[in-house]
N, C-alpha and C positions, 0 to 999 in steps of 0.2 A: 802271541798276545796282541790284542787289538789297540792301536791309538790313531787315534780321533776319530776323523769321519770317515776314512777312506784306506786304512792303513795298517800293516803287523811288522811285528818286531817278532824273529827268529833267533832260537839262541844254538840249534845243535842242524844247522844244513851247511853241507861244503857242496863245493864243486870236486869233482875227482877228475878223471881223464874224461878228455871226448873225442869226439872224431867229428873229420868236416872232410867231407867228399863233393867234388862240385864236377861242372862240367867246362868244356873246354875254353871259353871266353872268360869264365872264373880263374881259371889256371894261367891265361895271357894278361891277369891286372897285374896290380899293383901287389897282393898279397899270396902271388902263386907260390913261395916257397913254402910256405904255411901251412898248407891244406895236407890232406894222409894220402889223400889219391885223387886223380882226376881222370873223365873220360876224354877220350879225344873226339868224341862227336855226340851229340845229343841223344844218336839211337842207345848209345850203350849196349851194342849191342843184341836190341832186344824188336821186335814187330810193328810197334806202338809207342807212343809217347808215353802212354801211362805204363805202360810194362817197364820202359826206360826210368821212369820215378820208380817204381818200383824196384827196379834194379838198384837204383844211386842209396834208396832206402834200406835195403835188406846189407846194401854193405856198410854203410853209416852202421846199422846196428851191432853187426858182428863183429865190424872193428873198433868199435866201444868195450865188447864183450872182453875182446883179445888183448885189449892195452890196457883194461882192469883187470885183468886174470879171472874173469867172473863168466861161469856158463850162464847162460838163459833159467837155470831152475836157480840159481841165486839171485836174481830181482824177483822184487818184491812186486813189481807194478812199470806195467810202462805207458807215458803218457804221448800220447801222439797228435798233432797236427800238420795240415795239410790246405791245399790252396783249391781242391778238386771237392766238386759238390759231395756230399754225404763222407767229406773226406775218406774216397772209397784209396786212396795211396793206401793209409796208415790200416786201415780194415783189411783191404786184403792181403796185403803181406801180412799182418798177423794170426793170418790161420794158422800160418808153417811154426808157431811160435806156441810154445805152452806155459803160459805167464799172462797175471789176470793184464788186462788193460784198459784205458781210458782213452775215448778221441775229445779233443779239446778243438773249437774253432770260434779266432777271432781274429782271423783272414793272418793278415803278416805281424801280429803282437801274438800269435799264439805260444811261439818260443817262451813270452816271459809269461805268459799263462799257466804254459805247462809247469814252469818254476816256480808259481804261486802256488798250484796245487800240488804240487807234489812236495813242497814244502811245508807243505800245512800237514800231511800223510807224516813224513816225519818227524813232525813238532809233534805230533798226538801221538809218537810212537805205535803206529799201526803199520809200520814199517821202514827200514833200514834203509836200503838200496834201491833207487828208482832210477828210470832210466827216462829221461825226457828228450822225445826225437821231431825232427821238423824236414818236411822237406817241400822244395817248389822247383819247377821246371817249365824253363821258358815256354816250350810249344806249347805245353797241355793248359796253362795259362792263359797264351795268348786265343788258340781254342775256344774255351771259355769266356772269356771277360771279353775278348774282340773279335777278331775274326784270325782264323785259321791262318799259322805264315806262308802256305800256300799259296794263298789271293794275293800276296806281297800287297797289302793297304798302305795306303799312306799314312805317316804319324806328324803327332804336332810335336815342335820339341821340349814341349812340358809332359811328354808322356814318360816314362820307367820302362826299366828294362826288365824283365822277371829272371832273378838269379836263378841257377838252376843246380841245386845243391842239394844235398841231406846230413841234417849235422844230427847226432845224437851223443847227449852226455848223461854223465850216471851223477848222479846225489845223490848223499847221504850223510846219516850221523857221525862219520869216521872223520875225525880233523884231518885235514888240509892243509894246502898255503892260501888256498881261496875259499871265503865262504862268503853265503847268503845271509844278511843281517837284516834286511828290512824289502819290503814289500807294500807297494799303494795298487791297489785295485781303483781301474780306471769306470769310467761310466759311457754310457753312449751318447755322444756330443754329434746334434746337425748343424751344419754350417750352412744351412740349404746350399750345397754345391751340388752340380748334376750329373757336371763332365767327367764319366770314369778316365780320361787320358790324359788327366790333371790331378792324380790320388793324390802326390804329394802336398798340394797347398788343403788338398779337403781333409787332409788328416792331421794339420797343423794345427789346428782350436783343439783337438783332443791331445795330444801331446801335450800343448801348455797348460789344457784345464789338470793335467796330471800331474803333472810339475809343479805347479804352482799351490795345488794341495797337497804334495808329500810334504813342499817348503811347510807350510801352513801345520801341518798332521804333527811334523819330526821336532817343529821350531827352530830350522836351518835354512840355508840360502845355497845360492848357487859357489858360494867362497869355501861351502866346508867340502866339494866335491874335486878331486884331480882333472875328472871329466865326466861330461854329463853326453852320453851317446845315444843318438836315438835311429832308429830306424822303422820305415825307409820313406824318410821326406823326401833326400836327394837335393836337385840343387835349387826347385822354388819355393817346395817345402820348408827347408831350410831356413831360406832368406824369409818369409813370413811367420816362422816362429819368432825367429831375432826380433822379427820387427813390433809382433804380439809383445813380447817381452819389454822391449823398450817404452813401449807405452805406457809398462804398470814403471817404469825407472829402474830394471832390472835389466844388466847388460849381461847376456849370461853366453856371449859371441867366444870370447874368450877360451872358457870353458866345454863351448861343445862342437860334438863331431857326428856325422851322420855316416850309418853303414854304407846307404845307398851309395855316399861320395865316398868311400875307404877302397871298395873291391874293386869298383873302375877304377881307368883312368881315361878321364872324358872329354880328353884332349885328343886319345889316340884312340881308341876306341867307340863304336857307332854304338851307342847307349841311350843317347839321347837326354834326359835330367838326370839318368843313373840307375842304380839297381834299386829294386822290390822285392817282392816274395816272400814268404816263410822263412825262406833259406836265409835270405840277406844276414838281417842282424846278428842270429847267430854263428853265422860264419865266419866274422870281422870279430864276434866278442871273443868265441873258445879259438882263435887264431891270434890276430894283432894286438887283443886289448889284453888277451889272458898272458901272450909274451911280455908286454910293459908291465903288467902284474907282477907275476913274476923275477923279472928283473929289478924290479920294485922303483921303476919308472910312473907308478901309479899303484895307490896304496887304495884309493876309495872313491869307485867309479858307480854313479847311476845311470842304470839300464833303463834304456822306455823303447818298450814295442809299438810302433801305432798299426792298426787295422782298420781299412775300407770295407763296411759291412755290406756289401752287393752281391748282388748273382745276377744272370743276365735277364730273368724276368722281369726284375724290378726295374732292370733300367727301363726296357722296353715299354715298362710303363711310366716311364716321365718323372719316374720320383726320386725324390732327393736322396743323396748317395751322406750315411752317418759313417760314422768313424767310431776309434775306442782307442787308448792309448792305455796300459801297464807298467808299471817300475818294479825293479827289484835293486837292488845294492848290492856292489859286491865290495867284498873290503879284502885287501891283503892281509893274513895273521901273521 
């Protein structure tokens, strides 16, 4: 059901089991006991950087499948994104897969995209079981958006880290302990910023315009939430959301935590402002945030993904780098 300008209310989507596989500096933070599996080096094993996403991906999937006792011909739909142009990660692993699918891309909020539509698939009962997967990976990342970690470049310390992870979890109609209650679809917010190796502060106006319209949408404030987590501002990001907030006389410091600052730890670790990627948020949410859930340390947490909508043409050409930010709710039943 839609309310107001930007917003839906879910009455039958749960979380069920997921899986979060990362790689090895994901494994050495702060939240390494957490995760199902880790690689011990970036190849994975595999020729290529993307063959390595591919790999972190295809096991993310199967061990979603395995901890819900569910083969691949029981979903209904799997929704995928990815940080790689034509998100060719989630495309071509799914040839080996016979289950319809959707790519979803809005850069590092695509996790809570994909929970937006697949909840919405749900709510319209045109299907049960969805499986919603995400994955980013440092190299193939820095590849793209900078330069190769080959050339070893130099970075500013307002640049991210790109987590290198593949989380995929299953929803559906089936009650839980965790479900999906609400839902604000974000918009494309320019901050005219330029600098891709400053995402976090250029994606801080799209977070708060999101936030500041679920409050608006739901008729709530930052006091009806346990925590409000967003990803992946990290640590400037952060500090300029607080400081957007503050302005309207909304202290909502308190209250929130960022993925990018949860999987480091950025005192011992070369990160630099912190983690990024696809991978980020949901790695910290179906880990750190879903065990406080759980233990019922936190009963009703708002999700915001933010995304830098870029690819490297555009930078090349001089133009201003927009953003998007997504929520979803999760509430403990």
């Amino acid at each position: 059901m839609r309310v107001g300008k930007q917003s839906l209310i879910f009455d039958n989507v749960y979380i069920q089991k997921s899986s979060v596989i990362v790689g090895p500096r994901e494994f050495a933070g702060p939240l390494g006991g957490l995760f199902d599996f880790h690689y011990d080096n970036l190849n994975c094993g595999e020729k290529s950087w993307e063959q390595a996403e591919m790999a972190m991906y295809k096991k993310a999937i199967n061990t979603c499948l395995n901890k819900n006792d569910k083969e691949i011909k029981d979903i209904d739909c799997v929704i995928s994104g990815d940080l790689n142009n034509q998100i060719i990660i989630g495309n071509y692993v799914m040839r080996d897969y016979d289950v319809p699918y959707l790519g979803v891309f809005n850069a590092c909020s695509s996790s809570v995209e994909g929970l937006i539509v697949g909840g919405n698939i749900i709510e319209a009962k045109n299907g049960k079981d969805i499986i919603v997967s995400i994955s980013s990976h440092y190299a193939t990342a820095e590849r793209q958006y900078r330069s190769p970690t080959e050339y070893g470049g130099q970075k500013p310390e307002t640049a991210t880290s790109t987590v290198s992870s593949a989380v995929a979890t299953l929803i559906s109609d089936k009650p839980s302990e965790i479900k999906i209650t609400k839902a604000t679809v974000g918009r494309v917010i320019d901050a005219k910023l330029t600098d891709a190796l400053d995402m976090g502060r250029l994606m801080a106006p799209a977070a708060f315009h999101t936030i500041k319209q679920h409050f608006i949408d739901f008729n709530v404030d930052e006091d009806d939430y346990d925590l409000i987590i967003t990803g992946d501002l990290s640590h400037y990001g952060t500090e300029l959301l607080i400081n957007i907030f503050k302005e309207y006389e909304i202290d909502i410091s308190k209250k929130h935590m960022d993925g990018g600052l949860l999987i480091y730890d950025r005192d011992n670790q070369d990160v630099f402002a912190g983690g990024s990627g696809c991978g980020c948020l949901p790695s910290v949410v179906y880990t750190y945030v879903e065990k406080q859930m759980l233990e019922n340390n936190l009963k009703k947490v708002l999700v915001v993904g933010t995304g830098a909508l870029l690819n490297p043409i555009i930078i090349a050409q001089k133009e201003t780098i927009p953003a998007i930010a997504h929520a979803v709710v999760l509430e403990r039943v």
